[in-house]
BASE-90207 format. One line per 10 residues: number of its first residue (from 0); for each residue x, y, z of N, C-alpha, C, O. Coordinates in steps of 0.2 Angstrom, whole numbers. Layout:
REM BASE-90207
NUM) X,Y,Z,X,Y,Z,X,Y,Z,X,Y,Z; ...
END
This chain:
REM BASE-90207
0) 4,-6,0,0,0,0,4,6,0,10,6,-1; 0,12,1,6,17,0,7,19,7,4,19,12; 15,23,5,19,26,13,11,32,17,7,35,14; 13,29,23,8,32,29,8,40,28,3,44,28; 14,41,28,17,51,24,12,55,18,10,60,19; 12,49,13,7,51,7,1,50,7,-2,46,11; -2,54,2,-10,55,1,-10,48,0,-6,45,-3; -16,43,4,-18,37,3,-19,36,-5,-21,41,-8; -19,32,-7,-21,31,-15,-27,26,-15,-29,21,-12; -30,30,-21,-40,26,-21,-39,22,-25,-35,25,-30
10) -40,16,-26,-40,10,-30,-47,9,-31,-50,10,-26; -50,7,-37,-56,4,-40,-55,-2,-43,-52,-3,-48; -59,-8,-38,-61,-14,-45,-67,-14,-50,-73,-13,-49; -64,-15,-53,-72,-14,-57,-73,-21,-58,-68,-24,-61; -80,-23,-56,-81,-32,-58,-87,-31,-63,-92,-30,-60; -87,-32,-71,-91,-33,-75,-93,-40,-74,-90,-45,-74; -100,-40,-72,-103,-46,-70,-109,-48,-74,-114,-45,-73; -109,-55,-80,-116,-56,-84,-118,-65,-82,-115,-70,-85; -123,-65,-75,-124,-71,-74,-121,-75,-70,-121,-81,-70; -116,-71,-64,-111,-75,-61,-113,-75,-52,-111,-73,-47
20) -119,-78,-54,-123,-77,-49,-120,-85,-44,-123,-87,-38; -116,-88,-46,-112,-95,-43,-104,-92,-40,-101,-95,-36; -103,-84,-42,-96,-84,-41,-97,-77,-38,-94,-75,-33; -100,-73,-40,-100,-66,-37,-97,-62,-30,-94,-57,-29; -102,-67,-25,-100,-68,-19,-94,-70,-16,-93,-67,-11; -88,-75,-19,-84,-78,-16,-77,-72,-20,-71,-70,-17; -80,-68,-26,-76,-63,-28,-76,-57,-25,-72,-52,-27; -80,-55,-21,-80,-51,-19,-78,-49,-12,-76,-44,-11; -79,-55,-8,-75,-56,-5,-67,-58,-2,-64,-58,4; -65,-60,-10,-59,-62,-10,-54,-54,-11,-49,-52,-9
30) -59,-52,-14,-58,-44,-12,-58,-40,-7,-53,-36,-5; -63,-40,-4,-61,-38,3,-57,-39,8,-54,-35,12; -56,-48,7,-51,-49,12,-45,-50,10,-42,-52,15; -41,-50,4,-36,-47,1,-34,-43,-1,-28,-43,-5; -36,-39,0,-34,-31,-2,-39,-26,-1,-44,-24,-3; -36,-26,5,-41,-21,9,-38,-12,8,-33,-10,7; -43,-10,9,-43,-3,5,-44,-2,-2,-44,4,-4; -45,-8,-7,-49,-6,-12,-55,-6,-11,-58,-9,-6; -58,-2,-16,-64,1,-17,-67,-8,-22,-63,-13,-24; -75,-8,-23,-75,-9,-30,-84,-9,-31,-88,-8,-27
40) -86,-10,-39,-91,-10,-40,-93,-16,-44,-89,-18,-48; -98,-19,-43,-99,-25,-50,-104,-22,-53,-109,-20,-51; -102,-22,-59,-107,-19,-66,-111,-27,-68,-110,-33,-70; -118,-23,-66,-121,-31,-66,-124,-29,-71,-129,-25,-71; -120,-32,-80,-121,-31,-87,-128,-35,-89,-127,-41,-92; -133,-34,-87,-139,-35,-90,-144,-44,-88,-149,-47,-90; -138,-45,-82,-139,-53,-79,-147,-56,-79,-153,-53,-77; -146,-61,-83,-155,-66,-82,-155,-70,-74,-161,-73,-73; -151,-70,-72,-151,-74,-65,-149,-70,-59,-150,-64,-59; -148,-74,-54,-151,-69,-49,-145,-65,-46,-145,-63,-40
50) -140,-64,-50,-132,-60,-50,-135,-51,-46,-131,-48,-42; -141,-49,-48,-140,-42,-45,-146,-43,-39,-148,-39,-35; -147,-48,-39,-152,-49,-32,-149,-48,-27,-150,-44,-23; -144,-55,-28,-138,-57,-22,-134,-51,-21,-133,-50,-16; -131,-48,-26,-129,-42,-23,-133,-36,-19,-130,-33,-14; -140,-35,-20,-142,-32,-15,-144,-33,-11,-147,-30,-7; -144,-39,-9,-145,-44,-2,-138,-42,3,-139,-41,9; -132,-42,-2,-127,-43,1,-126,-36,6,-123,-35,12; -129,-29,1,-125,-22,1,-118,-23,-2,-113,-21,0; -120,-27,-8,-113,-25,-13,-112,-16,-16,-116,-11,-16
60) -106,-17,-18,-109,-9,-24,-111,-11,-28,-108,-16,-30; -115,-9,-32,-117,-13,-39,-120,-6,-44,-122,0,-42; -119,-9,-49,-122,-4,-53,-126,-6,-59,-124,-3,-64; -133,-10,-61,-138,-13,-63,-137,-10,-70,-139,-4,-70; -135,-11,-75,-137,-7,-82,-143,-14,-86,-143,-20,-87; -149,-9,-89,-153,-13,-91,-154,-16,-96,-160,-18,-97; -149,-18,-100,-148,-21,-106,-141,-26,-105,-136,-25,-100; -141,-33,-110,-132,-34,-109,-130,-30,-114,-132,-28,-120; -123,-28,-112,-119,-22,-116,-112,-25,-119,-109,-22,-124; -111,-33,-115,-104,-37,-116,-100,-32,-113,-101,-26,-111
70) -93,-36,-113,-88,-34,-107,-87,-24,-110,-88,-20,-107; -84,-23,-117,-82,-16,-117,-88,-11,-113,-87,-5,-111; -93,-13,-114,-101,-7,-111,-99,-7,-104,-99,-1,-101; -99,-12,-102,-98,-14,-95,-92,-11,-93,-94,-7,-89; -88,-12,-93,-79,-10,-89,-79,-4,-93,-74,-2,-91; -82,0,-100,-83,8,-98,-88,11,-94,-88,17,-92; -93,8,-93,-96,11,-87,-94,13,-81,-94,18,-78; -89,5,-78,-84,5,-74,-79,10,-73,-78,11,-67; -74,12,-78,-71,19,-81,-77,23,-79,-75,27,-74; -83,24,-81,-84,33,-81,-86,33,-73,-86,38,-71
80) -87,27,-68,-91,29,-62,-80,31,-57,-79,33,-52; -77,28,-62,-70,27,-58,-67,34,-60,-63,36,-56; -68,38,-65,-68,45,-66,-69,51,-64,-66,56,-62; -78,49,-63,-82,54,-60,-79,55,-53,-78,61,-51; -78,50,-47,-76,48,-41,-69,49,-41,-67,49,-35; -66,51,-44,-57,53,-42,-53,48,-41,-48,50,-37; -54,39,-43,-50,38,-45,-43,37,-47,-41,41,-52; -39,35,-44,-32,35,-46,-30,30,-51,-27,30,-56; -33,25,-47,-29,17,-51,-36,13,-52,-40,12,-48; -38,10,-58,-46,6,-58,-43,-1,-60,-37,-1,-61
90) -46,-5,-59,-42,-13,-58,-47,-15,-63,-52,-12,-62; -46,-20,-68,-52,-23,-71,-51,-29,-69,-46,-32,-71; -55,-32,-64,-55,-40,-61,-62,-44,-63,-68,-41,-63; -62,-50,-64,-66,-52,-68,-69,-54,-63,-66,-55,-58; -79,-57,-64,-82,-60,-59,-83,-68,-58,-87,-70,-54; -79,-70,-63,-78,-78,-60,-75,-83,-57,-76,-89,-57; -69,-79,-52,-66,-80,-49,-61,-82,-49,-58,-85,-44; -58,-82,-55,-52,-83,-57,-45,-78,-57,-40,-79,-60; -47,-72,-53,-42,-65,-52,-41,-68,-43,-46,-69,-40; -35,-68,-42,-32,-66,-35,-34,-59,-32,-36,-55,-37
100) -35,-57,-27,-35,-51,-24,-29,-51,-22,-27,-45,-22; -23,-55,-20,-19,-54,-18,-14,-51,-19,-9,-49,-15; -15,-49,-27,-10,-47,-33,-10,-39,-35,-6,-37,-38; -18,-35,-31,-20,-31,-32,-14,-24,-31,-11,-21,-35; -13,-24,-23,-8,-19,-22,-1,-21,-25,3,-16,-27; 1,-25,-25,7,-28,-28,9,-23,-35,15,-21,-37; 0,-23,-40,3,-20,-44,3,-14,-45,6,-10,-48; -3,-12,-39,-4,-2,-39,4,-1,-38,7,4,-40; 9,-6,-33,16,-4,-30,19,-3,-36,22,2,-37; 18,-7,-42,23,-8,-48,22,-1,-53,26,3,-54
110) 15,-2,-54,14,5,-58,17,12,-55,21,16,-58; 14,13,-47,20,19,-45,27,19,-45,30,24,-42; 30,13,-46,39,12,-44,40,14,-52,44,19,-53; 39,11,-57,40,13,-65,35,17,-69,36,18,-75; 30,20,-65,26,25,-71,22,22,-75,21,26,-80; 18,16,-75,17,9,-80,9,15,-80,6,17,-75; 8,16,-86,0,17,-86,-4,12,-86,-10,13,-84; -3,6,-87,-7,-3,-88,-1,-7,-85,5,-7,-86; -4,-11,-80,1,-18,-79,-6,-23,-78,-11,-24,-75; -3,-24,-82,-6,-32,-83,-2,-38,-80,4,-40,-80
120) -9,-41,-75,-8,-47,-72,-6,-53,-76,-10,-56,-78; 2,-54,-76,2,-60,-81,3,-67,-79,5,-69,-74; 1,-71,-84,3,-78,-80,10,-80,-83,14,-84,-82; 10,-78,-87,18,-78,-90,24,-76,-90,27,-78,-95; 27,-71,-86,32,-67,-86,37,-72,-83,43,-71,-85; 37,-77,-78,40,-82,-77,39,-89,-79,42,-93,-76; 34,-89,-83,31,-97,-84,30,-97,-91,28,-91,-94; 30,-103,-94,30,-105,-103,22,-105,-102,19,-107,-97; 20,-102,-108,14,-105,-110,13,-112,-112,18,-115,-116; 7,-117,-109,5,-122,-112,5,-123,-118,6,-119,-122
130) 5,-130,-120,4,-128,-127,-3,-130,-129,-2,-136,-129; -7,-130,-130,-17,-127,-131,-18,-122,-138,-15,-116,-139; -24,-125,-142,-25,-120,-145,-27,-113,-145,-27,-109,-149; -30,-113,-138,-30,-104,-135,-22,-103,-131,-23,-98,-128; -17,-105,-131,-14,-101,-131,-7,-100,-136,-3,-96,-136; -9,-105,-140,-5,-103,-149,-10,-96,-151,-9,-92,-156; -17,-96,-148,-19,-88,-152,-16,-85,-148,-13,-80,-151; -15,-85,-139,-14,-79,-137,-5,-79,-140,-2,-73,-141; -1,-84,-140,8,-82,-145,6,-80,-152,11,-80,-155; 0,-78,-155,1,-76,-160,-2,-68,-159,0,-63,-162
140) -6,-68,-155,-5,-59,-153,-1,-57,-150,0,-51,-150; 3,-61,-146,10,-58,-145,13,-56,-150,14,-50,-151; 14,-61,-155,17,-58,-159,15,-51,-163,20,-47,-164; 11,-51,-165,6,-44,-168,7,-40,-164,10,-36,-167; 6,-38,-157,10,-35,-155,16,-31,-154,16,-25,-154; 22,-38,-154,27,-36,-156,30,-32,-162,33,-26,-163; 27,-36,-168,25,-35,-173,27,-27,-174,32,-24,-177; 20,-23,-171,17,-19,-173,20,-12,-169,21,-6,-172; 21,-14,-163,25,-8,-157,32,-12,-156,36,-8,-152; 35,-18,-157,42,-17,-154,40,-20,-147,43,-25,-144
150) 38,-19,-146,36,-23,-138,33,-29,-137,28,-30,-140; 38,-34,-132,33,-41,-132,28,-40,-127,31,-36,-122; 23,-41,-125,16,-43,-122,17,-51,-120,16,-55,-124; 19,-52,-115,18,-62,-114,12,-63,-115,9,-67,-119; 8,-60,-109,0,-63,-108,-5,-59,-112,-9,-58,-107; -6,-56,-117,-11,-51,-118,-19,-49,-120,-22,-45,-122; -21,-58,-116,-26,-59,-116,-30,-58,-109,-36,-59,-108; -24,-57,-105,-25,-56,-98,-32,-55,-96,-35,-50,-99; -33,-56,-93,-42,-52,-91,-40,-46,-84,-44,-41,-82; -35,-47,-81,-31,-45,-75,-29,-38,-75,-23,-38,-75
160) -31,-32,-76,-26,-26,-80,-26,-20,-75,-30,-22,-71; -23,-14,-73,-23,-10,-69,-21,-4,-72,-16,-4,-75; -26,2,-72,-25,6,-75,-25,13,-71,-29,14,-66; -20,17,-73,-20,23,-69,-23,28,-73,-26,28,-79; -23,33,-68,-27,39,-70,-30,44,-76,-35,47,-78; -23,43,-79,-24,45,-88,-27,41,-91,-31,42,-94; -25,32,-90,-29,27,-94,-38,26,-92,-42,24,-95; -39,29,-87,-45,31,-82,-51,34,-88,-57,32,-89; -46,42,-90,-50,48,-93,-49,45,-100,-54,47,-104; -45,42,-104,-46,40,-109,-51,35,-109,-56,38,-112
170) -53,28,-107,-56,23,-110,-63,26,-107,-68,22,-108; -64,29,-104,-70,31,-99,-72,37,-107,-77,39,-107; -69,39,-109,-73,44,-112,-70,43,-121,-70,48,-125; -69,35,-121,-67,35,-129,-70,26,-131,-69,20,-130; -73,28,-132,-77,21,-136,-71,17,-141,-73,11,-142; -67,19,-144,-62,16,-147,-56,11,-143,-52,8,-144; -58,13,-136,-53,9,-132,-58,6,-126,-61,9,-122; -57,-2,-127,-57,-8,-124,-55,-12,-120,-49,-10,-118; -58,-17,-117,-53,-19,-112,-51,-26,-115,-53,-32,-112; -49,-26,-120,-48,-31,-126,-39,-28,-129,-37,-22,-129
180) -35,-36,-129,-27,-33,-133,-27,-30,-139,-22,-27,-140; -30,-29,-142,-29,-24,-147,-27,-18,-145,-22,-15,-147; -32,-15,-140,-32,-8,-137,-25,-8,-133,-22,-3,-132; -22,-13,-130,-16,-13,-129,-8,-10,-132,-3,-7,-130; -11,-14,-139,-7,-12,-144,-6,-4,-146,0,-1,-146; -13,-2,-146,-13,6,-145,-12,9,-142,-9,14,-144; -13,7,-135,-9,12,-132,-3,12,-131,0,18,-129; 0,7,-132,10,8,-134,11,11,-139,16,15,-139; 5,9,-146,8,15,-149,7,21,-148,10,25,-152; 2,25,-144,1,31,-143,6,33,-138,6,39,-137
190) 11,30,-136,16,32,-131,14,30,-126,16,34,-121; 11,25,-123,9,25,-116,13,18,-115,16,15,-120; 14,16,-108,19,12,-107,14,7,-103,11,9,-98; 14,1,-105,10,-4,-103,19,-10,-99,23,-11,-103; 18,-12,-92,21,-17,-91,18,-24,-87,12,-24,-84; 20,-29,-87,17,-36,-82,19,-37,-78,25,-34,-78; 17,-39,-73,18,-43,-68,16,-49,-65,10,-51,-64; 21,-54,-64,18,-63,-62,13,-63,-59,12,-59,-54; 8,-67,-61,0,-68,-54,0,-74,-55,3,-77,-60; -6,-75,-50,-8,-84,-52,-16,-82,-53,-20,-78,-50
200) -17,-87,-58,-25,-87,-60,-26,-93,-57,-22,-98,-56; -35,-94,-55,-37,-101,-54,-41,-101,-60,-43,-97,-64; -42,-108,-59,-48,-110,-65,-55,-108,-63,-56,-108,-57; -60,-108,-67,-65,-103,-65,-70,-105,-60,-69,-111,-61; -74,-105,-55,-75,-107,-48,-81,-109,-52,-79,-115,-53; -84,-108,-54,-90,-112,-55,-95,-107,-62,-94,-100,-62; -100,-111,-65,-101,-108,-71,-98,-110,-78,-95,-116,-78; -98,-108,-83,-96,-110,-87,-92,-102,-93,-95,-97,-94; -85,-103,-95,-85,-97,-101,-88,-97,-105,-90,-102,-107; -90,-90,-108,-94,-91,-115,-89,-93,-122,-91,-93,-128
210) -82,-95,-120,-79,-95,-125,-79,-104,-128,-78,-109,-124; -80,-103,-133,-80,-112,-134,-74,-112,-139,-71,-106,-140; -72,-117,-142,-66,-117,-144,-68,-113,-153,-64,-111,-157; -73,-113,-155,-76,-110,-161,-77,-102,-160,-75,-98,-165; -78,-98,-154,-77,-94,-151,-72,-90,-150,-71,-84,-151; -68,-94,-149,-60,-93,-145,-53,-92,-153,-49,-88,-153; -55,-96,-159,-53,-97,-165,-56,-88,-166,-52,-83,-166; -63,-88,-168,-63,-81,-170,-61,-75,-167,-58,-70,-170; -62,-75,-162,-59,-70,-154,-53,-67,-159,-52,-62,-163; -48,-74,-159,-40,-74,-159,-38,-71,-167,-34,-67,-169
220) -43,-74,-171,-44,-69,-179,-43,-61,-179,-40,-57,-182; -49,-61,-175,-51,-53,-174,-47,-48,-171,-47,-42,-173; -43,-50,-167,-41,-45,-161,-34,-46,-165,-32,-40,-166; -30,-50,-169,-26,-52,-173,-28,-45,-179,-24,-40,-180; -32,-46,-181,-33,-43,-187,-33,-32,-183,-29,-27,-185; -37,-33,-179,-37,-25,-177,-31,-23,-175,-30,-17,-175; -27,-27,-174,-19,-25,-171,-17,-20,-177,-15,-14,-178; -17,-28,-181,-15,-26,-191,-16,-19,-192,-12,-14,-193; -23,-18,-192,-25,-12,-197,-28,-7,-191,-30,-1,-193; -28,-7,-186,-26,-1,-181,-19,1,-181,-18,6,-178
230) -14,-4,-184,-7,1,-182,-6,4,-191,-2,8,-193; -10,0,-194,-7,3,-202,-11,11,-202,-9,16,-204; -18,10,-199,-20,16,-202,-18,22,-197,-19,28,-199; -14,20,-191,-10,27,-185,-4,28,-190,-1,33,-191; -2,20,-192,4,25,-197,4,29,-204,8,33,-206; -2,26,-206,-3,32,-212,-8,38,-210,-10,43,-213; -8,38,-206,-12,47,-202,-6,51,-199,-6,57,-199; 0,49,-197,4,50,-194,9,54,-200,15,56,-199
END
């Protein structure tokens, strides 16, 4: 946390939550009782199940939006309620259970020791990727990355991300930026300096992903291709 001398610093998680009425609870307490002194809110993106019930049962923070919006709608909402409020650093932690809290301050320490506008929680900065067809896509947007800014990304699929205060005012007030790797790419090359840090992920506590491996194929096309033709057309405006 920060020195007892300086202004305390406000951390925000943002938990975009669609239907995670099996996990919500054990994430949000994994929050509280690991990283105490963050803040956080669950953006309950449009849930058919009983995800915003149990939140107000609980006195979670929540913020109900009445449609699903999918994760980008969700985690800028997250952004503008982390703006309007004087946020310093916003966390994007996911509601499945599979983000540590304990990893939380670890990285707000990293961003303020290097100036990191993003550090991303990785599971690779010390450990080999498996070898699985989701994660020959996520070494092929490394590569694209690399590619495209000169910088390697290990993990870029990360769901785990910490954004300071400039990263705050941009994605909260620009619909072009995501909480998807491409927009990572961007902002490297817009000059912003994104770095990782080792975490452990668990496997998802209960529920199911929406990604199926036909899903996960296209994802890795897509995000692959925006890399492409988001750094070609910043280089020919440039």
């Amino acid at each position: 946390m920060s020195d007892a001398t300086e202004e305390p610093l406000r951390v925000l998680a943002i938990i975009p939550a669609y239907n995670e009425q099996d996990n919500i609870v054990s994430t949000v307490e994994d929050l509280q009782r690991h990283a105490p002194g963050v803040d956080y809110v669950v953006i309950n993106d449009g849930s058919t199940d009983a995800t915003e019930a149990i939140c107000r049962e609980r006195g979670f923070s929540v913020i109900s939006l009445p449609a699903n919006l999918g994760l980008a709608g969700g985690f800028q909402t997250g952004m503008k309620y982390a703006l309007r409020r004087g946020y310093d650093y916003a966390l994007q932690f996911d509601a499945d259970g599979q983000h540590s809290a304990a990893f939380v301050w670890p990285m707000v320490e990293q961003a303020k020791a290097d100036g990191s506008d993003i550090v991303i929680g990785s599971r690779f900065c010390t450990q080999k990727k498996p070898i699985s067809a989701r994660m020959l896509g996520s070494m092929l947007i490394t590569g694209m990355i690399r590619l495209t800014t000169g910088q390697r990304v290990e993990d870029p699929t990360s769901g785990m991300r910490l954004f300071n205060r400039k990263m705050i005012c941009v994605f909260a007030d620009n619909y072009d930026y995501s909480p998807e790797p491409d927009t990572i790419a961007l902002v490297i090359r817009g000059g912003g300096k994104v770095s990782e840090m080792q975490v452990e992920m668990r496997d998802r506590v209960a529920g199911e992903s929406y990604l199926n491996f036909t899903k996960s194929v296209t994802y890795m096309l897509r995000v692959c291709l925006s890399i492409l033709f988001i750094q070609w057309f910043r280089k020919k405006g440039n």
